[in-house]
C-alpha positions as CSV (number, residue, x, y, z in Angstrom):
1,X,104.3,37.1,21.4
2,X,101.6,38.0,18.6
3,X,101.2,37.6,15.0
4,X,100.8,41.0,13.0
5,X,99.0,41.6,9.7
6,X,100.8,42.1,7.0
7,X,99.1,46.2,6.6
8,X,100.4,46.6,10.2
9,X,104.1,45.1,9.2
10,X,103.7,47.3,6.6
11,X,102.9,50.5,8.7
12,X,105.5,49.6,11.0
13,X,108.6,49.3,8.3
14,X,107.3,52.5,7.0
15,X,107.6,54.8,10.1
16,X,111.1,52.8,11.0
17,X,112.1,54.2,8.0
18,X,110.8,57.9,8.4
19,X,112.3,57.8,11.6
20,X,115.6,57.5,9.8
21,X,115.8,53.5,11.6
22,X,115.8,55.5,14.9
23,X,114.0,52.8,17.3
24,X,112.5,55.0,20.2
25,X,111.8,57.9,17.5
26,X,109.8,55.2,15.7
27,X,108.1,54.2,18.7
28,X,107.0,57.6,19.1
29,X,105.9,58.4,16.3
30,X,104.2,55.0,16.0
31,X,102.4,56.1,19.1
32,X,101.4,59.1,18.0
33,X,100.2,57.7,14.8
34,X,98.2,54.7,15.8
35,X,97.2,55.2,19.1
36,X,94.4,52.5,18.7
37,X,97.0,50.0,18.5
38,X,99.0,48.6,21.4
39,X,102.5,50.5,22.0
40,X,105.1,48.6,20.8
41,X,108.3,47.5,22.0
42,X,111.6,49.5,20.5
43,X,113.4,46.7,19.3
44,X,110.5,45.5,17.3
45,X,110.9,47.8,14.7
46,X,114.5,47.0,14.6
47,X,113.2,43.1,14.3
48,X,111.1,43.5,11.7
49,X,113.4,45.8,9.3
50,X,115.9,43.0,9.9
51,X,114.2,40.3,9.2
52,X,112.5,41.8,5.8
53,X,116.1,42.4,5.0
54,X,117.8,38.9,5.7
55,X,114.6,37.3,4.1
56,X,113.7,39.6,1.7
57,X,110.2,38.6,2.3
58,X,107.3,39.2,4.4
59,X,105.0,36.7,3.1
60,X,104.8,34.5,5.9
61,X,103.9,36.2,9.3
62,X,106.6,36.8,11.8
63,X,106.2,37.0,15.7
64,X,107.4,40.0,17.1
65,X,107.4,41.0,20.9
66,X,104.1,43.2,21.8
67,X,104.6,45.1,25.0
68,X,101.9,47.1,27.0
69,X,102.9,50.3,28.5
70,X,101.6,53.4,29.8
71,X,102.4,56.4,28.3
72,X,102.4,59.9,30.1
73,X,99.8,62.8,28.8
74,X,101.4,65.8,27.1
């Protein structure tokens, strides 16, 4: 588990919802995006839009999964 900034919640929310809440799509594109960052787990764009939506907040930080994989050249 890891704690995210609030600019990378931010970023996150943002291409969940350019991706039309399409999980993998938002991975993807996510990917593609920020390839600096780690590669993130689908679900946890699906986490994090649900939990700004039950709280209505994203003051304090939430922990959301991180996972590390490889991804193939194009």
């Amino acid at each position: 588990m890891n704690n995210y900034s609030y600019q990378e919640m931010v970023d996150k929310h943002q291409i969940y919802g350019f991706a039309e809440c399409n999980s993998v799509e938002a991975r993807h594109l996510y990917a593609n995006r920020f390839s600096n960052r780690c590669l993130l787990n689908k679900k946890t764009f699906q986490r994090l839009h649900e939990h700004l939506r039950d709280t209505g907040s994203s003051k304090k930080r939430i922990t959301l999964q991180k996972t590390m994989v490889s991804v193939p050249e194009e």
